[in-house]
DSSP file (Angstrom, degrees, kcal/mol; ACC not computed):
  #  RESIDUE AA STRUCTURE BP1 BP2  ACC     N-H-->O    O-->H-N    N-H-->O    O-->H-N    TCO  KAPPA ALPHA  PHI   PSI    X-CA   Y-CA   Z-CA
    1    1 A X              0   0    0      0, 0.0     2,-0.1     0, 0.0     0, 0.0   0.000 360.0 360.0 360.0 120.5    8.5   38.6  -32.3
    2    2 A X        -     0   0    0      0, 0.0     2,-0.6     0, 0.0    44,-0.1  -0.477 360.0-146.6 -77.0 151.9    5.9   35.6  -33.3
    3    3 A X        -     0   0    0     -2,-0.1     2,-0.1     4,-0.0    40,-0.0  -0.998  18.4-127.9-123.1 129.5    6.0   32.9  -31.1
    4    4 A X     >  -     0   0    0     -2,-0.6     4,-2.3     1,-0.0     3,-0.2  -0.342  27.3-100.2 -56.0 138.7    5.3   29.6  -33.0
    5    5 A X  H  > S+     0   0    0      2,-0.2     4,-1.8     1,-0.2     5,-0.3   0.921 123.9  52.4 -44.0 -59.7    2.5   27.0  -31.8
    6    6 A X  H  > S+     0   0    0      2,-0.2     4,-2.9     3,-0.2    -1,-0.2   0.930 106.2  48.6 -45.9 -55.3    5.2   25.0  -30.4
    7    7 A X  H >4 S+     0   0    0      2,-0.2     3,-1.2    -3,-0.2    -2,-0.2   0.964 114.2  48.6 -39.2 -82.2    6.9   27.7  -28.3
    8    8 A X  H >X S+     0   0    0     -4,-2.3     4,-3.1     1,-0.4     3,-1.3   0.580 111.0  50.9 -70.9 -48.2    3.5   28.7  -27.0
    9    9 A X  H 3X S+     0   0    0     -4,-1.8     4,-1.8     1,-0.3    -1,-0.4   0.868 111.0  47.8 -96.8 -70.3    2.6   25.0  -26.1
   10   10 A X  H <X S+     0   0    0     -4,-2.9     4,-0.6    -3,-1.2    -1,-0.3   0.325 109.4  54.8-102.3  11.9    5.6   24.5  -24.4
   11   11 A X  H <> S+     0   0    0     -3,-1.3     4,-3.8     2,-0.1    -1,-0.3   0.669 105.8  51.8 -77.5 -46.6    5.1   27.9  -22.4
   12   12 A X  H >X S+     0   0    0     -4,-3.1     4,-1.3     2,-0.2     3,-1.0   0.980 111.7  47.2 -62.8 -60.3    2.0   26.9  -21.3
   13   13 A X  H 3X S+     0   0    0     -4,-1.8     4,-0.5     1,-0.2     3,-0.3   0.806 110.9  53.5 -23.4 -50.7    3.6   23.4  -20.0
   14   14 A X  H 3< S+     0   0    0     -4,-0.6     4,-0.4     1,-0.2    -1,-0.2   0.725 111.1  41.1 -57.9 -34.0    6.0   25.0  -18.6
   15   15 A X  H << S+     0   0    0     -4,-3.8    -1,-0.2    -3,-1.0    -2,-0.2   0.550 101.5  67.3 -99.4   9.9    3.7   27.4  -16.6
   16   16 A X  H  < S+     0   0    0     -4,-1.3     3,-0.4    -3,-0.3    -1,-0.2   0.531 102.0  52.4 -65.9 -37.9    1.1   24.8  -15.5
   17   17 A X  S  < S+     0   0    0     -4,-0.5    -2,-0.2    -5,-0.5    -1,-0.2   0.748 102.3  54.9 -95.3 -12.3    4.0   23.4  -13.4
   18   18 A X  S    S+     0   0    0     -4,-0.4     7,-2.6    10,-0.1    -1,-0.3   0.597  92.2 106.6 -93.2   0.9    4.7   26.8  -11.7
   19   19 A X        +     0   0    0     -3,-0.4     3,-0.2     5,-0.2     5,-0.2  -0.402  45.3 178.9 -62.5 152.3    0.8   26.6  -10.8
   20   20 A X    >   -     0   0    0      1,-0.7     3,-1.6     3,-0.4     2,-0.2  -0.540  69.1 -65.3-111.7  72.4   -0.1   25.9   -7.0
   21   21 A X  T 3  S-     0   0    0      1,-0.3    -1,-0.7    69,-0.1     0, 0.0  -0.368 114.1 -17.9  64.0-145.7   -3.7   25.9   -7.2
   22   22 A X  T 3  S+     0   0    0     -3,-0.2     2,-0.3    -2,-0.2    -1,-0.3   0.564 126.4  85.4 -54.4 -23.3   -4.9   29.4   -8.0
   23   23 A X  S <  S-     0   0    0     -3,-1.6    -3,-0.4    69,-0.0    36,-0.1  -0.770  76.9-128.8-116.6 141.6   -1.6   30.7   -7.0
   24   24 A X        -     0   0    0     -2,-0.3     2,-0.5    -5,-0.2    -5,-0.2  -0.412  21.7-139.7 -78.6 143.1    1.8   31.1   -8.9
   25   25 A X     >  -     0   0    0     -7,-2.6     4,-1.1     1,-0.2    -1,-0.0  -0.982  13.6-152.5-116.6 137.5    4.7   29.5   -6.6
   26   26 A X  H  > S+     0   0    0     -2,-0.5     4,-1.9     1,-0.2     3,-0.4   0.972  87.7  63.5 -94.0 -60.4    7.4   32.4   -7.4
   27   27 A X  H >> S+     0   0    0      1,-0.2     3,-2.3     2,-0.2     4,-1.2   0.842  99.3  45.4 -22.5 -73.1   10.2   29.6   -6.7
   28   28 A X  H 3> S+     0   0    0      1,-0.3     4,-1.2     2,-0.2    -1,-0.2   0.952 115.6  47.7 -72.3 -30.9    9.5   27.2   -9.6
   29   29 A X  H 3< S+     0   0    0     -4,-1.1     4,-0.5    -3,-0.4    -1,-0.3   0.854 114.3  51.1 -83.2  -1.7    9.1   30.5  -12.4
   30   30 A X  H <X S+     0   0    0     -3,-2.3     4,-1.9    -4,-1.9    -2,-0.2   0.942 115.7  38.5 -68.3 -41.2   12.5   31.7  -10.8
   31   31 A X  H  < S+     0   0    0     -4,-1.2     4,-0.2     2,-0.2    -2,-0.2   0.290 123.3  44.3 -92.7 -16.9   14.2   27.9  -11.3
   32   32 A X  T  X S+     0   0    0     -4,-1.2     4,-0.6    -5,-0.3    -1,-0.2   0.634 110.4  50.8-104.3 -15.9   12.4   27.6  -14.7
   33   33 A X  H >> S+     0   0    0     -4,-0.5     4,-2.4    -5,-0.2     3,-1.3   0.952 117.6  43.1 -82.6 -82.3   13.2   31.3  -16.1
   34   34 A X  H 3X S+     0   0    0     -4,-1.9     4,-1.5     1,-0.3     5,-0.2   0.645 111.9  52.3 -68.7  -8.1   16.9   30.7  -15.3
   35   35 A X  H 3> S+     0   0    0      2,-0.2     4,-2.4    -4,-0.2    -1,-0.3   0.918 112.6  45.3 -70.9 -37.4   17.0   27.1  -16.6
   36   36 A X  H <X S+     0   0    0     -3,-1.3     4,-1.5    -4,-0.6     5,-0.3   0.859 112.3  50.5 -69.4 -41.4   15.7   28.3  -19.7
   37   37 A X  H  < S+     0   0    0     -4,-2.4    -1,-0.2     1,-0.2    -2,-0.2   0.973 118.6  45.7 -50.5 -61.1   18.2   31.3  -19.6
   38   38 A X  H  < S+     0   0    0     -4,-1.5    -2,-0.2    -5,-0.2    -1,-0.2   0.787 113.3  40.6 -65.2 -52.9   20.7   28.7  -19.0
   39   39 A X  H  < S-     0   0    0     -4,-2.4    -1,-0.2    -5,-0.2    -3,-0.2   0.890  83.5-150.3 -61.4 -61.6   20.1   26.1  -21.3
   40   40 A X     <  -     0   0    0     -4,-1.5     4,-0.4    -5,-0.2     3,-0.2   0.692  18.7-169.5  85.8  30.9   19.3   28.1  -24.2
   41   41 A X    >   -     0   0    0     -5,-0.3     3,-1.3     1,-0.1     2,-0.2   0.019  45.5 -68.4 -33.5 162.4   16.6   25.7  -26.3
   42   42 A X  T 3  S+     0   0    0      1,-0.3    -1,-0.1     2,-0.1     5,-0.1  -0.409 122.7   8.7 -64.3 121.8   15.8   26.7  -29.4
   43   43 A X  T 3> S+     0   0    0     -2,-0.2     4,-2.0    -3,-0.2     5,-0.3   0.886  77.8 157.3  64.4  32.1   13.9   29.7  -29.8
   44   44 A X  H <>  +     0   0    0     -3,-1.3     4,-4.4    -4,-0.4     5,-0.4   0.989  63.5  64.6 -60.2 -41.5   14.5   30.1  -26.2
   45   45 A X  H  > S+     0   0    0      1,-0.2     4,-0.6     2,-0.2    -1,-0.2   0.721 106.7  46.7 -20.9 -45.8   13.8   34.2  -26.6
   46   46 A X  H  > S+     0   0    0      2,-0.2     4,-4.9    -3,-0.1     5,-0.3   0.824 110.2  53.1 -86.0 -56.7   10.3   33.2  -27.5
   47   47 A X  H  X S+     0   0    0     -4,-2.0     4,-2.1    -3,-0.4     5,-0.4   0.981 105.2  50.1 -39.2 -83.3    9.9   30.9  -24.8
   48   48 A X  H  X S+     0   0    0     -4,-4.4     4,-1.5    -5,-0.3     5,-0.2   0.842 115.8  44.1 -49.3 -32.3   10.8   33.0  -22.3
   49   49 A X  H  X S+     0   0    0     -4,-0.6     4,-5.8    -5,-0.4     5,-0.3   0.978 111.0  49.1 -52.7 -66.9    8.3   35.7  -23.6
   50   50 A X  H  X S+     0   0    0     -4,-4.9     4,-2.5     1,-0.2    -2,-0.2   0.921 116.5  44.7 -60.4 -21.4    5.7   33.8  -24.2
   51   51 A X  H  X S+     0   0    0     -4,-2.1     4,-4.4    -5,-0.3     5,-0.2   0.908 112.7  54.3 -66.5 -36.2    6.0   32.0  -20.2
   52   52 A X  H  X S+     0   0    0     -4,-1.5     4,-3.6    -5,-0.4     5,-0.2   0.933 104.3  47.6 -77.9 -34.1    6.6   35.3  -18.8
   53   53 A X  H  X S+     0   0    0     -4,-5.8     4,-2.2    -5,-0.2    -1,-0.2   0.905 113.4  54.4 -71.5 -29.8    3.4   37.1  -20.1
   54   54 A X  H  X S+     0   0    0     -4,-2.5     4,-1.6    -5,-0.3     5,-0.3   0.943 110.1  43.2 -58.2 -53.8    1.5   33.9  -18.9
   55   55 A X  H  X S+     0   0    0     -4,-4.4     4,-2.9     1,-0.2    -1,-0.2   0.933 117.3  50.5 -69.2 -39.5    3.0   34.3  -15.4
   56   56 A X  H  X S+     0   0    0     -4,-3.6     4,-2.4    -5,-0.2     5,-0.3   0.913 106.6  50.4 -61.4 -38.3    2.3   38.1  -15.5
   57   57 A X  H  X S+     0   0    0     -4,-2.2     4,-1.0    -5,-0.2    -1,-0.2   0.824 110.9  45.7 -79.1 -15.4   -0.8   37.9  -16.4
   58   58 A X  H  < S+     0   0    0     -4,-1.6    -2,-0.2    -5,-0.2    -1,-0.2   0.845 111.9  55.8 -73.7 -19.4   -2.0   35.1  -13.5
   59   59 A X  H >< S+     0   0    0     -4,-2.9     3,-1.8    -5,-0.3    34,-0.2   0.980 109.5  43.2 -81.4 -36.2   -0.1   37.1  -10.9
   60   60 A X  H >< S+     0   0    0     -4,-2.4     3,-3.1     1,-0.3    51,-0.4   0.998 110.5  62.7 -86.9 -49.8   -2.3   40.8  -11.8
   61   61 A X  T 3< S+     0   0    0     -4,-1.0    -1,-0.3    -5,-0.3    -2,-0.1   0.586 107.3  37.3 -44.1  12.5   -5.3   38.7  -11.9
   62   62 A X  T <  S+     0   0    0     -3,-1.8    31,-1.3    49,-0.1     2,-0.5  -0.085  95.2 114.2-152.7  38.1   -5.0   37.9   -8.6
   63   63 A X  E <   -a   93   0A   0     -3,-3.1    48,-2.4    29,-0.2     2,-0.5  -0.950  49.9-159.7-107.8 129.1   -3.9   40.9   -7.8
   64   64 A X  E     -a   94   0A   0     29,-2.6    31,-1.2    -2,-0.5     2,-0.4  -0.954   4.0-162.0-130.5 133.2   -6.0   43.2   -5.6
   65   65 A X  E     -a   95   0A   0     -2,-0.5    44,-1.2    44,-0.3     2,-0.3  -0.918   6.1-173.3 -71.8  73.6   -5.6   46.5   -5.5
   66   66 A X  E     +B  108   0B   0     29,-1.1     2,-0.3    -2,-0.4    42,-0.2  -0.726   8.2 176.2-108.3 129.0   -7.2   48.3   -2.1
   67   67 A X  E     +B  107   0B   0     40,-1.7    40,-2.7    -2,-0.3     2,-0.3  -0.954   7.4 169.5-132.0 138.8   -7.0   52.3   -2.4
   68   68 A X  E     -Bc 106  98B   0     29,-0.7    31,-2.1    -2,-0.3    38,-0.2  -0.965  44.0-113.8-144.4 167.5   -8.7   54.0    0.6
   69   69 A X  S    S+     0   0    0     36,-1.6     2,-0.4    -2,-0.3    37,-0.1   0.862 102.3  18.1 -70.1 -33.3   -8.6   58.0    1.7
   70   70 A X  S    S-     0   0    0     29,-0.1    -1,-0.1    27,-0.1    27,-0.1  -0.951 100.5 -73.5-139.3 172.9   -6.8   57.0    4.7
   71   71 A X        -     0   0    0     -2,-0.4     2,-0.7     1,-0.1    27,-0.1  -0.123  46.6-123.6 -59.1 143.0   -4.6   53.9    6.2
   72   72 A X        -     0   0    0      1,-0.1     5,-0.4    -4,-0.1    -1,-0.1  -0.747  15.9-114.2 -87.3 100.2   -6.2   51.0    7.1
   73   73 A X     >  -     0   0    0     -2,-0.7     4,-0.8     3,-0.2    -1,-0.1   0.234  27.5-118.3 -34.7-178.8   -6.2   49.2   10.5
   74   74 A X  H  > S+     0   0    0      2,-0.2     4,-1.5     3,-0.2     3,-0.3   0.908 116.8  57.7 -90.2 -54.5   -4.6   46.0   10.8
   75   75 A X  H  > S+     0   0    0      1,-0.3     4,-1.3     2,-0.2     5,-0.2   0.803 112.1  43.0 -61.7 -34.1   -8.5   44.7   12.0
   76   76 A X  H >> S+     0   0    0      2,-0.2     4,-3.7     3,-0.2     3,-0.8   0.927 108.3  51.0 -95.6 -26.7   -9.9   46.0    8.6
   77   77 A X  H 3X>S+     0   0    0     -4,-0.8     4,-1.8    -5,-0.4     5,-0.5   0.910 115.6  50.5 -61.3 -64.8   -7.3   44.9    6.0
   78   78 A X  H 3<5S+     0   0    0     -4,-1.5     4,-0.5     1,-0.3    -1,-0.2   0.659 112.9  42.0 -21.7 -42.9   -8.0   41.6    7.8
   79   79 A X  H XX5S+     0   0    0     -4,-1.3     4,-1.2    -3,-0.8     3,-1.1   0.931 116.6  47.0 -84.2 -55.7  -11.5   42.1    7.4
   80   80 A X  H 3<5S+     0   0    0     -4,-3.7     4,-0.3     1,-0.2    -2,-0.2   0.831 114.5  54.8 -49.3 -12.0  -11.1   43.3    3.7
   81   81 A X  T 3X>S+     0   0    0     -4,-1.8     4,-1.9    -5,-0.5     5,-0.6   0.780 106.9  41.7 -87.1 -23.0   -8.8   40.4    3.4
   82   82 A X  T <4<S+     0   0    0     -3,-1.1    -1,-0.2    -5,-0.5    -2,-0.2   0.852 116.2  48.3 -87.1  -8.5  -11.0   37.5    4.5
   83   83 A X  T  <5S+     0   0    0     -4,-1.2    -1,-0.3     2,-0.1    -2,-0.2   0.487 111.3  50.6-114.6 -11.0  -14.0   38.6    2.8
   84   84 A X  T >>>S+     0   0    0     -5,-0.4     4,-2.6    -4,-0.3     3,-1.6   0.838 111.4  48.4 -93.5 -43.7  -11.9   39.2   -0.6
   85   85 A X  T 3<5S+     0   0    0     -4,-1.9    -2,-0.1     1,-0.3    -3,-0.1   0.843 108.4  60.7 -80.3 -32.7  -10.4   35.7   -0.4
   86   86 A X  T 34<S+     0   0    0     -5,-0.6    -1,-0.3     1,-0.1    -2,-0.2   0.416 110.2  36.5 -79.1  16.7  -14.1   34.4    0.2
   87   87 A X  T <45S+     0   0    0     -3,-1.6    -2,-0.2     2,-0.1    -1,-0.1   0.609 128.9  29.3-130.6 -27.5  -15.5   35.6   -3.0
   88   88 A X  T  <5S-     0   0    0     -4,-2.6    -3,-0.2     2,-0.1     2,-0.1   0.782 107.0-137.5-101.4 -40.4  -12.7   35.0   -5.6
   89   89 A X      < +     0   0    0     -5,-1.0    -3,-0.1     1,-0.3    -2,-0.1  -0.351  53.4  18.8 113.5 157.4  -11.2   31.7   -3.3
   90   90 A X  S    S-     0   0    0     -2,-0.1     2,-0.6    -5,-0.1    -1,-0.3   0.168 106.4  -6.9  56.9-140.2   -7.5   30.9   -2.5
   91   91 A X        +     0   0    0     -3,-0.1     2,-0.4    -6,-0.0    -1,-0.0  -0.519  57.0 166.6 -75.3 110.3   -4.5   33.0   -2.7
   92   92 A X        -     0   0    0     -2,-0.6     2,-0.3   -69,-0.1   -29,-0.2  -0.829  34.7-115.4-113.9-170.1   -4.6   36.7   -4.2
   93   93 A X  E     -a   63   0A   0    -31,-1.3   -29,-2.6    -2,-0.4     2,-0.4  -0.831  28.0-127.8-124.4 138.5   -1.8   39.2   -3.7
   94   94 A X  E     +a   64   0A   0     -2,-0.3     2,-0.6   -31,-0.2   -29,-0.2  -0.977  23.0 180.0-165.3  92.2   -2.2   42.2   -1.9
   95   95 A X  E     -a   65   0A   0    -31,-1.2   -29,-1.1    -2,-0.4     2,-0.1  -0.902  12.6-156.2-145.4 117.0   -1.5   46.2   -2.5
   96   96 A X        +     0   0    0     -2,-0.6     2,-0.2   -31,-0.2   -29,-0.1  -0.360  18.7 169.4 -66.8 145.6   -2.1   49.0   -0.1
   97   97 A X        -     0   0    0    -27,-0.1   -29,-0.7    -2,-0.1     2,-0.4  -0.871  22.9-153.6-150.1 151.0   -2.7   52.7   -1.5
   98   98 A X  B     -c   68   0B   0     -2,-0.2     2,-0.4   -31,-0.2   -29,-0.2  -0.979  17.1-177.9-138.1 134.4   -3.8   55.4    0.3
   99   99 A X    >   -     0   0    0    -31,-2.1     3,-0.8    -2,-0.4     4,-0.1  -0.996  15.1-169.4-138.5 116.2   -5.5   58.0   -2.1
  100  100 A X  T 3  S+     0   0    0     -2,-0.4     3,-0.4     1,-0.2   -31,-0.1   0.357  84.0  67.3 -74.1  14.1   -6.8   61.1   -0.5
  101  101 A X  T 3  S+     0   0    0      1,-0.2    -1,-0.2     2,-0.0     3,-0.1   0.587  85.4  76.6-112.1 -16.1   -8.9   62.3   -3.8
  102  102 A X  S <  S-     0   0    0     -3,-0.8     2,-1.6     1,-0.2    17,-1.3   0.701  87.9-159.1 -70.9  -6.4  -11.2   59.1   -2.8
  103  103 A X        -     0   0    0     -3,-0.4     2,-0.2    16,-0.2    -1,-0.2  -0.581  63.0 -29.2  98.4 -57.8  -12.6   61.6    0.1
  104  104 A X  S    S+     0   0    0     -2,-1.6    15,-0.7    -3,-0.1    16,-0.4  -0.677 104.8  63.0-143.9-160.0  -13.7   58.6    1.9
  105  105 A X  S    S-     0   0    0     13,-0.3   -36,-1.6    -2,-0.2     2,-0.3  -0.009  76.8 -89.9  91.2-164.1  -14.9   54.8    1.3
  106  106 A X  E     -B   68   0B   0    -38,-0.2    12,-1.7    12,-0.2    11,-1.4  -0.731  24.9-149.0-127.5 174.4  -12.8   52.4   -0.2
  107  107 A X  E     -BD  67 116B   0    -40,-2.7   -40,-1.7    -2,-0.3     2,-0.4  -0.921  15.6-164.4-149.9 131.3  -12.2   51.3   -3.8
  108  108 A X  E     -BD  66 115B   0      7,-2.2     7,-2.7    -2,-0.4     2,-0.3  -0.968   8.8-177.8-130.8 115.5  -11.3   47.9   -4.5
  109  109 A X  E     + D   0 114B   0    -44,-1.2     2,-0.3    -2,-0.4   -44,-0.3  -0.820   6.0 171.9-129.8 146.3   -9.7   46.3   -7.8
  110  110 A X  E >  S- D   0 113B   0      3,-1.3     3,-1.1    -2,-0.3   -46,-0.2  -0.900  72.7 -49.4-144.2 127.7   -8.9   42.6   -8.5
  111  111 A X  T 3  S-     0   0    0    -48,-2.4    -1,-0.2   -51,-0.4   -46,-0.1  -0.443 127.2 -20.2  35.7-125.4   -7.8   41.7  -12.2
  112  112 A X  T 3  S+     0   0    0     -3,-0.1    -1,-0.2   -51,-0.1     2,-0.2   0.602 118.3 101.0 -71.9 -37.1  -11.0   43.6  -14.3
  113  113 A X  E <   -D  110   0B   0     -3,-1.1    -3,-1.3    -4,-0.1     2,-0.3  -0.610  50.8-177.5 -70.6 133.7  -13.3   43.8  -11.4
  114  114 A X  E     -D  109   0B   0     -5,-0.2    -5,-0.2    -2,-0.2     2,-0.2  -0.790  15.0-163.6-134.8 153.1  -13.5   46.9   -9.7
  115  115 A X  E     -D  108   0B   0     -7,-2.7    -7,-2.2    -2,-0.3     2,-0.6  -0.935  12.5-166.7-131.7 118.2  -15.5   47.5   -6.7
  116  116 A X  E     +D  107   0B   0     -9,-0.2    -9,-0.2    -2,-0.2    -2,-0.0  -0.881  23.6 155.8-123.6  87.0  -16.0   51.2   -6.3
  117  117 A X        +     0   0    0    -11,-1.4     5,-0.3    -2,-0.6   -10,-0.2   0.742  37.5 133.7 -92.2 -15.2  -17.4   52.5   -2.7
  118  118 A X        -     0   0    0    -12,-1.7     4,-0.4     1,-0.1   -13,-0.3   0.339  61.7-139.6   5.3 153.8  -16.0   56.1   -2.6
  119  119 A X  S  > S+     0   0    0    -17,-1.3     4,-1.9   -15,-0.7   -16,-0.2   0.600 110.5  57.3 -20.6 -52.2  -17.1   59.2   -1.9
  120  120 A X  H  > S+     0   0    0    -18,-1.0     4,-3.0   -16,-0.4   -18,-0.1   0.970 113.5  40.2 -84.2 -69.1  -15.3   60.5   -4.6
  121  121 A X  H  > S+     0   0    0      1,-0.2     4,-3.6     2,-0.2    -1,-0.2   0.762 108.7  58.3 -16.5 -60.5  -17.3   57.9   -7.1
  122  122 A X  H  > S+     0   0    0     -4,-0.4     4,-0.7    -5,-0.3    -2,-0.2   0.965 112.4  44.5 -65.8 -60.8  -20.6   58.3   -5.4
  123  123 A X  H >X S+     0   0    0     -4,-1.9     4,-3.4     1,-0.2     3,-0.6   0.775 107.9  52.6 -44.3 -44.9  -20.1   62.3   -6.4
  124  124 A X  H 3X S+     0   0    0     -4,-3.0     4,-1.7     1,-0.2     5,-0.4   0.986 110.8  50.7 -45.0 -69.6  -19.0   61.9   -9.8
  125  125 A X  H 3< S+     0   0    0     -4,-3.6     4,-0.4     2,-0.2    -2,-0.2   0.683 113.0  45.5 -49.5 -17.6  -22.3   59.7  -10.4
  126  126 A X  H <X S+     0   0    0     -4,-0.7     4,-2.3    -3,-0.6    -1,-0.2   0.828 112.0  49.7 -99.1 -67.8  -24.5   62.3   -8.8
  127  127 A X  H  X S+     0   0    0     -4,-3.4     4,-1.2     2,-0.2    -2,-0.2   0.641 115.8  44.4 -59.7 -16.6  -22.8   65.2  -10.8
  128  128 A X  H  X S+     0   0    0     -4,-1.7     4,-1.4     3,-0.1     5,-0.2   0.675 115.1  51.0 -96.3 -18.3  -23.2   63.0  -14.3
  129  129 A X  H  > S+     0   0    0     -5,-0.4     4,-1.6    -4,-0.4    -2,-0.2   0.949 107.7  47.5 -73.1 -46.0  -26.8   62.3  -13.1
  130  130 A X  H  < S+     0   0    0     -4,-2.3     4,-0.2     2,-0.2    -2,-0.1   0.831 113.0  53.3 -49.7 -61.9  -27.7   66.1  -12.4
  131  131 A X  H  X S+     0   0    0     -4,-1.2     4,-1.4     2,-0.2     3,-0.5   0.824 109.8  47.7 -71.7 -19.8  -26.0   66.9  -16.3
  132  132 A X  H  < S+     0   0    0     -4,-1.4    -2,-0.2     1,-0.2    -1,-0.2   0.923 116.2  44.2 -76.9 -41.9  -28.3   64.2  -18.1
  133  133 A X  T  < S+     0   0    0     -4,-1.6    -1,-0.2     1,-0.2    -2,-0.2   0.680 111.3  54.4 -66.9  -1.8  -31.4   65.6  -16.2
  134  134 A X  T  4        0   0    0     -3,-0.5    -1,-0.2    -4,-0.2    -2,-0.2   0.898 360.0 360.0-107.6 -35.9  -30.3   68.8  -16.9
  135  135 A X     <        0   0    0     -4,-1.4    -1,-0.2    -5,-0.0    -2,-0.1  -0.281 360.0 360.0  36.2 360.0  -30.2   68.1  -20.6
């Protein structure tokens, strides 16, 4: 479905006002999704698209993503938390994984940035370093 310059323009309006700083307030896109449901402007279909990929995409950029080989105290997600919120600033959003194939370390994703301390990583780099020298 193309969404026309107008649509888009008046997605983005619409999702500027669901803005709180850096962080989406989930209330105002619940109350603006169903007004728009409700209402049923012109080319609402389009509207609703284009608003909703806007909102999705602010929320997984400010999503971070923590996988470690085992669970994590309350004292280090804290720690992981305060030091994550000091480098990108404000609110992110927050999802635990515990992945035993990382062996140990941690691995750390927010929107495109990945931060990789692993084990698992470090070995993989080691073993691709080993086949170029070997080469």
């Amino acid at each position: 479905m193309k969404i026309g310059k107008d649509t888009q323009n008046a997605a983005r309006r619409l999702f500027r006002l669901c803005m709180d700083g850096n962080a989406v307030a989930e209330d105002r896109v619940r109350l603006i999704a169903r007004k728009i449901a409700e209402r049923k402007p012109r080319n609402y279909a389009a509207l609703l698209k284009a608003f909703s990929g806007m909102v999705e995409y602010a929320v997984k950029s400010r999503t971070a993503t923590i996988q470690s080989a085992v669970p994590l105290t309350e004292e280090e997600r804290s720690l992981i938390q305060a030091k994550l919120e000091a480098r990108y600033g404000g609110v992110l959003y927050y999802r635990w994984e515990v992945e035993p194939s990382l062996l140990a370390g941690v691995r750390i994703q927010v929107g495109d940035d990945v931060k990789d301390g692993s084990v698992r990583s470090r070995i993989d780099r080691l073993v691709a370093m080993a086949r170029t020298l070997s080469n």
